[in-house]
N, C-alpha and C positions, 0 to 999 in steps of 0.2 A: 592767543591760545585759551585765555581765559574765557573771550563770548565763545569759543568755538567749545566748549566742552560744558557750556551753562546750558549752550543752543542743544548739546547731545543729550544731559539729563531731562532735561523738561520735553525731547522728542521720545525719552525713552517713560518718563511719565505721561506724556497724552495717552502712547501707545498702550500703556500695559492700563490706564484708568477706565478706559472702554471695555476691557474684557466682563465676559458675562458668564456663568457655570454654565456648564453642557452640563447636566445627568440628566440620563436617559432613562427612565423608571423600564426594568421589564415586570412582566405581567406577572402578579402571584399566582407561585404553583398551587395545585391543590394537594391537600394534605398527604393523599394518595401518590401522588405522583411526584418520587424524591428524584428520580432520575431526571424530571424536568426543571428538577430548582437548581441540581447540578449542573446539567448544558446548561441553564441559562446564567448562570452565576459565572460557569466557563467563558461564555458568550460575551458577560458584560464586561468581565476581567479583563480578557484580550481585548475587546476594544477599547476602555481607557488606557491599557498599556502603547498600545497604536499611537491613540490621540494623541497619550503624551511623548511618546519618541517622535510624534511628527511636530509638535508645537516646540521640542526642542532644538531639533533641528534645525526650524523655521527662526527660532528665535537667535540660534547663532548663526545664521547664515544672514541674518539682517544688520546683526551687531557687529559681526563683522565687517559687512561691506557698508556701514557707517564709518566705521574705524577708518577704512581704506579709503574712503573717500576724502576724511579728515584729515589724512594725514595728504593726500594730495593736495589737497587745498591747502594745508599749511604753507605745504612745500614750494608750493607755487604762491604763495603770499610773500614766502620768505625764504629766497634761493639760499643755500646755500652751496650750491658745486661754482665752483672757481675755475679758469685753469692758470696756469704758473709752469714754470718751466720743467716742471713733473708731471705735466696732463694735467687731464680732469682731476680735481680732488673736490675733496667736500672740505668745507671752513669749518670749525668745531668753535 
C-alpha cells in the first residue's frame, strides 16, 4: 500500500510539474471605447471561469479514476472476500 500511494504522489507531481500559464492578453481598448474594455474584460472573465471548471473537472475525474484503479489493484493484490458457511464475506 505503501509503493502504491508513493507511485500515486509522484504521478500526481509529474502531472501537475508540466503545467504552464494560459493567459491570453486581449487587446487594449482605446481610451475612447469603455464599452470595449467592458466585453472584453466580460469576454476574458468567462473564459478563465470555463477554463477553470473544465481543468477541475478534468482534474477530479483523473484523481478519481487513479483512486479506482488503486484500489482494484489493491484488492486484487490482496483478496480479501472469503466464503465460509455464511457466503461470500469479506475478512476484515
Amino acid at each position: 500500500m505503501k509503493k502504491l500511494l508513493i507511485a500515486f504522489v509522484l504521478a500526481l507531481t509529474v502531472i501537475t510539474a508540466g503545467a504552464t500559464p494560459s493567459i491570453h492578453q486581449i487587446g487594449r481598448p482605446t481610451p475612447s471605447s469603455i464599452v470595449a474594455y467592458q466585453n472584453g474584460y466580460n469576454t476574458g472573465y468567462s473564459r478563465g471561469k470555463n477554463r477553470a471548471y473544465d481543468n477541475t473537472i478534468r482534474t477530479v475525474a483523473i484523481v478519481g479514476a487513479i483512486a479506482i484503479l488503486g484500489i482494484i489493484i489493491y484488492e486484487a493484490a490482496n483478496p480479501r472476500w472469503t466464503t465460509n458457511e455464511n457466503g461470500i464475506v469479506y475478512r476484515f
